[in-house]
matplotlib code that plots the C-alpha trace (Angstrom):
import matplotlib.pyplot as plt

x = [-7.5, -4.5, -1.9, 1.0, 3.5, 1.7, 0.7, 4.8, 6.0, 3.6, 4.5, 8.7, 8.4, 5.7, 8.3, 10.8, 9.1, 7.9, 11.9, 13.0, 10.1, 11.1, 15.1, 14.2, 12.2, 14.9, 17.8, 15.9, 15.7, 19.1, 20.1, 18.2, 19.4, 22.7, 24.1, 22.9, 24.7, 27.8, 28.2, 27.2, 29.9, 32.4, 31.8, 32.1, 35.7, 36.6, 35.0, 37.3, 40.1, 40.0, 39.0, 41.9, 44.2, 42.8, 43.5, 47.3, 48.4, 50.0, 49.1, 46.9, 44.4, 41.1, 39.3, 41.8, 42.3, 38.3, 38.3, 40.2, 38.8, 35.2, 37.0, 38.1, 34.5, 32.4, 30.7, 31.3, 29.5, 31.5, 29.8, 31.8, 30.3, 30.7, 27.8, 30.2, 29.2, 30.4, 29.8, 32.6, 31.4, 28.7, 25.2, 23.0, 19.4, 17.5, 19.8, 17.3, 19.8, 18.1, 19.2, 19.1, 21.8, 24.3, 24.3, 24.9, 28.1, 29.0, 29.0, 31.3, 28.6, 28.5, 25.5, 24.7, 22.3, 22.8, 21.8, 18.8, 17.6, 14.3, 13.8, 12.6, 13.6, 17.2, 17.3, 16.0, 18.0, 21.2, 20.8, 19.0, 21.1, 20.0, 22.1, 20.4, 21.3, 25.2, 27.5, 28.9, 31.9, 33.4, 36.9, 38.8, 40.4, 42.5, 41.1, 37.4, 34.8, 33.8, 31.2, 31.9, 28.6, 29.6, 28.6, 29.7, 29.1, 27.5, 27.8, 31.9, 31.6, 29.4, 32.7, 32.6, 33.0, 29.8, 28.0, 29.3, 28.3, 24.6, 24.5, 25.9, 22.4, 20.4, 21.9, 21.4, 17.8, 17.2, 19.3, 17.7, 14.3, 14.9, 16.1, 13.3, 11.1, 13.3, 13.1, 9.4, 9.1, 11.4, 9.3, 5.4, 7.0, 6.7, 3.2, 2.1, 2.7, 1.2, -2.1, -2.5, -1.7, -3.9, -6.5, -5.3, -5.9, -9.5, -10.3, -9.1, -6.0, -3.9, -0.8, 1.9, 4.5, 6.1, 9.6, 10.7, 14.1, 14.6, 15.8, 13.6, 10.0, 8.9, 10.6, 9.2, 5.8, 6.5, 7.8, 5.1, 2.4, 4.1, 3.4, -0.2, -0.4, 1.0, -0.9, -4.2, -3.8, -3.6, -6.3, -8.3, -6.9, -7.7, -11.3, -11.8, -10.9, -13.3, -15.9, -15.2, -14.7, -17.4, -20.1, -18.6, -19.2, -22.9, -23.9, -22.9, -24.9, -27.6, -27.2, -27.6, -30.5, -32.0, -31.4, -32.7, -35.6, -36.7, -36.1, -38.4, -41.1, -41.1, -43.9, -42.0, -39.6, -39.4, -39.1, -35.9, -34.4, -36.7, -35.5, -31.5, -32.8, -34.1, -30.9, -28.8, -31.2, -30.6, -27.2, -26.4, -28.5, -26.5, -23.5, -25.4, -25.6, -22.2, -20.5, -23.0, -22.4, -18.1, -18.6, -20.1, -17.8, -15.3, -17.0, -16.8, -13.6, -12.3, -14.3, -13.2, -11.6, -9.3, -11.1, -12.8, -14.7, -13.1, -13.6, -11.8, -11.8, -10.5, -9.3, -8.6, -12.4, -13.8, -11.2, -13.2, -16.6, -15.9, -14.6, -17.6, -19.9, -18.0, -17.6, -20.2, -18.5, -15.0, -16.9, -18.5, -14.9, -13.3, -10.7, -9.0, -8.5, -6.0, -6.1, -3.2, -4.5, -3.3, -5.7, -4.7, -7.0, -7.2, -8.7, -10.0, -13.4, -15.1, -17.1, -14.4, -11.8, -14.6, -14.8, -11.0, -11.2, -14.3, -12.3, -9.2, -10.7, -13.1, -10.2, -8.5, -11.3, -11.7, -8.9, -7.9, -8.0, -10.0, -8.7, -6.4, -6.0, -6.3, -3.8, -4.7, -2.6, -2.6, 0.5, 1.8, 5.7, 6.2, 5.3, 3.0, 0.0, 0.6, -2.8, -1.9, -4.3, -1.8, -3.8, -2.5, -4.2, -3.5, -1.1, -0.9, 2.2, 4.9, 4.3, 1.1, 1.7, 2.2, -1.2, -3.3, -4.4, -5.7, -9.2, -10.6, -7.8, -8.2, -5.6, -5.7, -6.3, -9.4, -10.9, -13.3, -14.2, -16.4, -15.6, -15.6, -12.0, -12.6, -12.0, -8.4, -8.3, -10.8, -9.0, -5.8, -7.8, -9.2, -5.8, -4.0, -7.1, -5.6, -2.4, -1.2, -0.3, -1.1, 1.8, 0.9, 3.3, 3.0, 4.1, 2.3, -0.1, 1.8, -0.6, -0.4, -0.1, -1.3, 0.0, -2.1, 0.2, -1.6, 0.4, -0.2, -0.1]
y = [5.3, 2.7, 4.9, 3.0, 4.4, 2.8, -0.3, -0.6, -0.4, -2.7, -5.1, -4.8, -5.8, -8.3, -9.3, -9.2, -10.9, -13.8, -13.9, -14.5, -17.0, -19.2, -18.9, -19.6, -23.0, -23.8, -23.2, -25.4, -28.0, -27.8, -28.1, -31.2, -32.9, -32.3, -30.1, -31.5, -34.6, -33.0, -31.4, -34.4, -36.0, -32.7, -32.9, -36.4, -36.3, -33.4, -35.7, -38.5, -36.2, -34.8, -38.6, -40.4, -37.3, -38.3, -42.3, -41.5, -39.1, -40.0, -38.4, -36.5, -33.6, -34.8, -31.6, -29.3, -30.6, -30.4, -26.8, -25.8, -27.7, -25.8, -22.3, -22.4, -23.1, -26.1, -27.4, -31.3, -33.0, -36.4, -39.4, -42.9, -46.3, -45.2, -42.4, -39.4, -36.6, -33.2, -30.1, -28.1, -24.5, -22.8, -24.5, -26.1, -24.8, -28.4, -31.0, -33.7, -36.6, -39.8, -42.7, -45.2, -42.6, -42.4, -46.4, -46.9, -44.5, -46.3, -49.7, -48.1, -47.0, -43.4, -40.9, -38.9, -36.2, -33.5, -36.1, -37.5, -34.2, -33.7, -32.8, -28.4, -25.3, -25.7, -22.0, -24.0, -27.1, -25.8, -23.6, -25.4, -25.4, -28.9, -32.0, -34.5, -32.1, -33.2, -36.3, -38.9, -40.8, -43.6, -43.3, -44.7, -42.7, -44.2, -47.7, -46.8, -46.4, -42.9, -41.4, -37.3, -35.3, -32.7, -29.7, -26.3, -23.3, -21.1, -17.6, -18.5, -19.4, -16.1, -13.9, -10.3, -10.8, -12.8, -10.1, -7.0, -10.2, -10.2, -6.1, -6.0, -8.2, -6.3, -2.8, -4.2, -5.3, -2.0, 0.4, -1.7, -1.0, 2.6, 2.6, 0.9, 3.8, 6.1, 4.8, 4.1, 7.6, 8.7, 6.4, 7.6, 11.4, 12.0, 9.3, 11.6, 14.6, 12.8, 12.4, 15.6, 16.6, 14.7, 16.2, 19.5, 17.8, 16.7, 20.4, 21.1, 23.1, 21.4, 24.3, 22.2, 20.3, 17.9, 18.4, 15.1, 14.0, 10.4, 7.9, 5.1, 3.6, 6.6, 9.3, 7.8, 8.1, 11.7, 12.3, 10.5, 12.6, 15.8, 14.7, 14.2, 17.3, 19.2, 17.1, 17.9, 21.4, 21.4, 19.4, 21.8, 25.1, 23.1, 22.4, 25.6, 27.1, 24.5, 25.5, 29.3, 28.4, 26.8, 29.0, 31.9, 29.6, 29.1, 32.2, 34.2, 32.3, 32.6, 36.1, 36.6, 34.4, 36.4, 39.6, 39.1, 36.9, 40.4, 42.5, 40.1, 41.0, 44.1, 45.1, 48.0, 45.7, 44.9, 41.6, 41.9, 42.4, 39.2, 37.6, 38.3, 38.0, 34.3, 33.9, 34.6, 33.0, 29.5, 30.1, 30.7, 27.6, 25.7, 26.8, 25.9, 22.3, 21.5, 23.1, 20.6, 17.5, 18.4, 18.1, 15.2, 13.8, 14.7, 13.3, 10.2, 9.9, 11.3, 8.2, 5.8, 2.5, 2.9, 0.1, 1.3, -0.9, -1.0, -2.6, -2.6, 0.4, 1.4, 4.9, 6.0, 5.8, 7.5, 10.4, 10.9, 10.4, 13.1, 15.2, 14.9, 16.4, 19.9, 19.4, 22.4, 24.7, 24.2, 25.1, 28.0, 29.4, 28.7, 26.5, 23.7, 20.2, 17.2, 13.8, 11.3, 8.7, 4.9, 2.0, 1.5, -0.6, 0.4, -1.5, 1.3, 2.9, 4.4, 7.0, 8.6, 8.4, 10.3, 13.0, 13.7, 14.2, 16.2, 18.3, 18.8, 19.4, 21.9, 23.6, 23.2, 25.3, 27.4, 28.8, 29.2, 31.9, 33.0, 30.6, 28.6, 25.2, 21.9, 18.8, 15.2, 12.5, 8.5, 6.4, 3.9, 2.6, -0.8, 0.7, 3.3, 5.2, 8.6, 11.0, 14.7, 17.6, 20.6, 24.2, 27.0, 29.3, 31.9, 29.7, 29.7, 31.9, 29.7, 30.4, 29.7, 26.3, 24.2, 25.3, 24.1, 20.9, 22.4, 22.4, 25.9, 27.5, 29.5, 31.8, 35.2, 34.9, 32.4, 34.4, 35.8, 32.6, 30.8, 27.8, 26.1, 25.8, 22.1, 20.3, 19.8, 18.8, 16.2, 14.9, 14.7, 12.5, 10.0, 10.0, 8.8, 6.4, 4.4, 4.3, 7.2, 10.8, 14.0, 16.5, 20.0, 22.4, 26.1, 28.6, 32.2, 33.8, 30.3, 27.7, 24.7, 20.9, 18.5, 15.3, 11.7, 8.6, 5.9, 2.4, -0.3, -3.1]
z = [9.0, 8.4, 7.3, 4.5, 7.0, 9.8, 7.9, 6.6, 10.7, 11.6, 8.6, 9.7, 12.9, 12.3, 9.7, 12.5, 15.4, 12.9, 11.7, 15.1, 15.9, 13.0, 13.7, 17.0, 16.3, 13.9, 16.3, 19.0, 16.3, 15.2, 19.3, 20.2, 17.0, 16.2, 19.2, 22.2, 21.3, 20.8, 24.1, 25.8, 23.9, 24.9, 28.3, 29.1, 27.3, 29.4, 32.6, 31.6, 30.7, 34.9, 35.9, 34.5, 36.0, 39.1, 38.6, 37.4, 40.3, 43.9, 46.6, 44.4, 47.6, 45.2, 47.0, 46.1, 42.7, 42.2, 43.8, 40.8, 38.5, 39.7, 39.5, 35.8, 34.8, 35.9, 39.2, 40.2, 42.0, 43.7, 45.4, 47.1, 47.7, 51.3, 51.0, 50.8, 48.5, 48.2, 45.6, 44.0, 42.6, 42.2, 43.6, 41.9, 41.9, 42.0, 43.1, 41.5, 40.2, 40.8, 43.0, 40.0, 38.1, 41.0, 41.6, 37.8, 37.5, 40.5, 38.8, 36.2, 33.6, 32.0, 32.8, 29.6, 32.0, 29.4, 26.4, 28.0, 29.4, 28.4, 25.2, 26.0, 24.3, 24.0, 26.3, 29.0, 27.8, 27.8, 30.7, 33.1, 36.3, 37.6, 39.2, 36.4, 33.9, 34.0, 32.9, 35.0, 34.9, 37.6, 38.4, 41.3, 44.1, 47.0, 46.0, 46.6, 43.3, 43.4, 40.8, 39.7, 37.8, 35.7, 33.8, 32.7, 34.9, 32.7, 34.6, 34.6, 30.7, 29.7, 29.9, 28.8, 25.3, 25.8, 26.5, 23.9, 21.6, 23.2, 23.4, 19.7, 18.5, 20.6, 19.3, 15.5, 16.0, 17.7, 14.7, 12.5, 13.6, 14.0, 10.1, 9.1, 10.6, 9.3, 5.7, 5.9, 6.5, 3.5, 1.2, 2.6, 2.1, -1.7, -1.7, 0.9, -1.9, -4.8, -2.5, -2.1, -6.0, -6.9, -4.5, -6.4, -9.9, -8.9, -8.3, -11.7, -10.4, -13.3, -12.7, -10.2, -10.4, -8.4, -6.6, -5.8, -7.6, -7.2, -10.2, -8.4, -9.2, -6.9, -9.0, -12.2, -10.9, -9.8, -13.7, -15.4, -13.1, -13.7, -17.4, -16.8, -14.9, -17.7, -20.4, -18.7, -17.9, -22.1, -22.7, -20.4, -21.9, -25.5, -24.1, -23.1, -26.2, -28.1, -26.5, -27.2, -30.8, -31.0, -29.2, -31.6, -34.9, -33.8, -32.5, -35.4, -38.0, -35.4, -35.2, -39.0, -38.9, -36.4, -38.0, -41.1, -39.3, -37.8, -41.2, -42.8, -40.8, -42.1, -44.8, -46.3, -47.6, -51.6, -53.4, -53.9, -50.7, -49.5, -51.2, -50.5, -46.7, -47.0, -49.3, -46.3, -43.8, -46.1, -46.6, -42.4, -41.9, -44.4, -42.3, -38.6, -40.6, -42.3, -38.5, -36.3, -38.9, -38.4, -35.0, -34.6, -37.0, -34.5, -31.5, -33.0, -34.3, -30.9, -29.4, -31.9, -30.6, -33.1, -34.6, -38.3, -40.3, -43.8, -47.3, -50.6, -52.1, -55.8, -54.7, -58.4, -59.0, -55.8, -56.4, -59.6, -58.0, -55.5, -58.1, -60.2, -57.7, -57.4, -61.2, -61.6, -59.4, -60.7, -64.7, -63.0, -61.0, -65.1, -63.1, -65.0, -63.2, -64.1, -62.9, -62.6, -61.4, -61.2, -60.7, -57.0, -54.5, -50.4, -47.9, -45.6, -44.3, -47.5, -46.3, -43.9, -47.0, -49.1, -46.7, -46.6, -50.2, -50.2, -47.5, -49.2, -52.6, -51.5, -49.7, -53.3, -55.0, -52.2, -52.1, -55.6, -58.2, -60.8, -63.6, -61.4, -62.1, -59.7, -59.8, -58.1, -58.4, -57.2, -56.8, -54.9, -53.7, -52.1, -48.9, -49.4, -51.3, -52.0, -53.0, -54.0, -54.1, -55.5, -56.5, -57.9, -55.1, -52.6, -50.8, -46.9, -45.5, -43.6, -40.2, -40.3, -41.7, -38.6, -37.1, -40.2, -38.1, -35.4, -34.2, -35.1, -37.0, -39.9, -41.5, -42.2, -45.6, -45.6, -42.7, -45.4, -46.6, -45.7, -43.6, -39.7, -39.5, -38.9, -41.7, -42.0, -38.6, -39.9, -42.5, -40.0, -37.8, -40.4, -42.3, -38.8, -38.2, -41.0, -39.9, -42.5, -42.4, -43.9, -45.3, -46.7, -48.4, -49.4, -51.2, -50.1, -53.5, -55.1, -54.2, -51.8, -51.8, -50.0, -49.8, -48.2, -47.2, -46.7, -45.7, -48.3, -45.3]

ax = plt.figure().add_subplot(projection="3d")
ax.plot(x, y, z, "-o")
ax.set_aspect("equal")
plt.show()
C-alpha cells in the first residue's frame, strides 16, 4: 500500500532531483551564453597582460618568468617560428591544439580556444583540461614571434574555501532532506490517528477524543472530528432512547388491546362490561393511530430538504377553522375561549401550519381546568407574525420547561393524560421549517403560553 508518508518522501526528492535538473539546464544555458564569453574575454586580458610584460622587459629569463606565472594558478603553453615548444605547470590531459591554431597566433592573430570550445555541459566546458581548450596571444621575445596558450589551472584555483563552499551545499541538500523526513513524519502522525478514529467510529465506539493540539489545518480537523465524535455519540444515545420510547408507547396500547382482547372471550361477561372492553380496545387503537401518524410526520420532516411547498394562507381564518373542530369539546369541558385575531396573510405549507395549531390547542384544552378559559391571538410587527395560544391550566413547573421540545418528553403532571409526548416536538420542527420559532412560558397551577413567530419575509 502507498503510504502519504512514503508518497510525501518520494514527492521531495522527486521535487529535489527535478529542482536541480532544471537549475542545472539553466546554469549550462546561462554558461554558454553569457559566461563563456566573459572568461574568454578574462583570460585573454590576463594573456596580454603577461605578454606585453614579456615585450617591455630586458633581459627578462622567459622560463623563469613563465614558471611563476604557472605556479600562481595557470599552465602556458609557448611555441616559436623555430619549432620550440615547452609546457609550464600542470599537464594537460589531451594536448589536441590544432596545427592551423598555432600557425594563426603565430601570424599575430588571437585564439579564443575557451570561446569556440564546443558547445557541452558547461561542467565539462569549463573543466575540460585540454590544449585547444585555452587562449592564445603572439608576443615577441628576443626578436623571434612566439605564440603562448593559456588557461586557468583549476586544481590551483579550487582553494579550500572552494571546498567548505562545495561541502556547505552538500550538507544543506542532505539537512534538508533529513528535515523533510522528519516533518513528513510530524505531519502523517495525527492523519495516522484520525485513520484509526475513524476505524473506531465505524464500529460505533463514538466515546474518544482526539489529543492532537495544533492551531493548523491539521488541528482544525482534529477539533471539527472531536465535534462529530461527540455529536454522534448523541445522536446515538438520542436514537437509542427513540427507539426505547417508542417500543414502550406501542407495546402498552398493545397490551391493553390484548388484555381486554382475551377478557372478551369470555361468556360470563355482561353487556356492560363489553362494552367498556371494546371502549378501551377503540380508544388504545385510536392511540396505536394518532402515535404511528406523529411518527411519520416526523420521518418526514427529519428528511425534509428544507424545501416545503407553501401557499397563501389567511392565518386568522384557519385559526378559527381549527378551533371549530374541538368546538364540542371545549362546550362539553365548560371552558371559555377568546379570539384576537387580525386579518393577517402567510405564505407557508397549510397543512403542517394546521397541525401546529391543532397541537398546541389540544395541549391548550388538555391541560386546562374545569372552567378554564382559552386565549388566541394574531398580530403582526414589520418583521414578524406573532400567534399566541395562552390557557389558564395546570401550568408546567420551571425546570421542566427547557425539555418541552424534546422527542418523548412528558412532564409529571400530564403523565396521566393521555398523549405521545410528540407533539410539541412537532410543532418545534414545522415552526423552524419556516424559518420561525416557538416560545412557551409558564407559570406552575397558573397556566402556560405559547407563543409562534413566524418571519413576515
Amino acid at each position: 500500500m502507498k503510504t502519504l508518508y512514503r508518497q510525501f518522501i518520494v514527492t521531495t526528492i522527486g521535487i529535489m532531483v527535478m529542482s536541480a535538473g532544471i537549475g542545472f539546464l539553466i546554469t549550462n544555458e546561462y554558461y554558454h551564453n553569457v559566461t563563456k564569453e566573459q572568461i574568454d574575454a578574462t583570460n585573454v586580458t590576463i594573456a596580454e597582460e603577461i605578454t606585453d610584460y614579456i615585450e617591455a622587459s630586458d633581459n627578462l629569463d622567459l622560463d623563469e618568468y613563465l614558471t611563476t606565472i604557472s605556479n600562481i594558478g595557470y599552465k602556458v603553453y609557448i611555441i616559436n617560428e623555430s619549432g620550440y615548444e615547452q609546457f609550464f605547470g600542470e599537464k594537460y590531459k589531451e594536448k589536441n591544439l590544432s596545427e592551423a591554431a598555432k600557425e594563426k597566433v603565430l601570424e599575430g592573430n588571437i585564439y579564443h580556444g575557451m570561446l569556440e570550445y564546443p558547445k557541452k555541459f558547461f561542467i565539462t566546458g569549463f573543466f575540460a583540461n585540454e590544449l585547444r581548450n585555452t587562449v592564445g596571444l603572439p608576443f615577441k621575445y628576443n626578436g623571434e614571434n612566439y605564440g603562448m596558450f593559456l588557461r586557468p589551472d583549476i586544481n590551483l584555483l579550487f582553494s579550500g574555501v572552494h571546498t567548505v563552499l562545495a561541502g556547505l551545499i552538500i550538507s544543506i541538500a542532505l539537512i534538508s532532506l533529513i528535515a523533510m523526513v522528519f516533518v513528513a513524519k510530524q505531519l502523517i502522525k495525527p492523519i495516522t490517528q484520525l485513520t484509526e478514529a475513524t476505524k473506531q467510529i465505524s464500529r460505533e465506539n463514538f466515546n474518544l477524543l482526539l489529543n492532537i493540539n495544533r492551531k493548523d489545518e491539521i488541528g482544525q480537523l482534529a477539533r471539527s472530528f472531536n465535534l462529530m465524535s461527540h455529536q454522534l455519540q448523541e445522536n446515538d444515545q438520542a436514537r437509542k432512547e427513540f427507539i426505547s420510547n417508542v417500543s414502550h408507547d406501542f407495546q402498552s396500547p398493545l397490551l391493553n388491546i390484548q388484555g381486554y382482547a382475551d377478557l372478551l372471550k369470555s361468556s360470563s361477561i355482561s353487556d356492560t362490561q363489553r362494552l367498556a372492553y371494546t371502549t378501551v380496545i377503540e380508544d388504545e387503537t385510536k392511540r396505536l393511530s394518532n402515535l404511528t401518524k406523529q411518527l411519520l410526520l416526523l420521518t418526514s420532516l427529519d428528511q425534509s430538504s428544507r424545501t416545503i411547498l407553501r401557499n397563501d394562507i389567511a392565518l386568522d381564518r384557519q385559526l378559527k377553522e381549527v378551533t371549530a373542530k374541538y368546538m364540542w369539546l371545549i362546550q362539553e369541558l365548560n371552558m371559555d375561549i377568546y379570539y384576537n385575531l387580525s386579518p393577517i396573510h402567510y405564505f407557508g405549507n397549510e397543512s403542517l401550519l394546521e397541525n401546529v395549531w391543532e397541537n398546541l390547542l389540544s395541549n391548550a384544552i388538555k391541560y386546562n381546568t374545569e372552567n378554564g378559559s382559552i386565549d388566541i391571538s394574531l398580530s403582526q410587527t414589520e418583521k414578524d407574525i406573532m400567534i399566541i395560544f395562552q390557557d389558564s391550566g395546570i401550568g408546567v413547573k420551571e425546570d421542566e420547561l427547557p425539555y418541552l421540545f424534546d422527542r418523548f418528553y412528558r412532564a409529571d403532571t400530564s403523565r396521566t393524560k393521555e398523549g405521545t409526548g410528540l407533539g410539541l416536538s412537532i410543532v418545534k420542527d414545522i415552526v423552524e421549517l419556516h424559518g420561525g420559532q416557538v416560545q412557551v412560558e409558564s407559570k406552575w397551577q397558573e397556566g402556560t403560553t405559547f407563543t409562534v413567530i413566524l418571519p413576515v419575509k
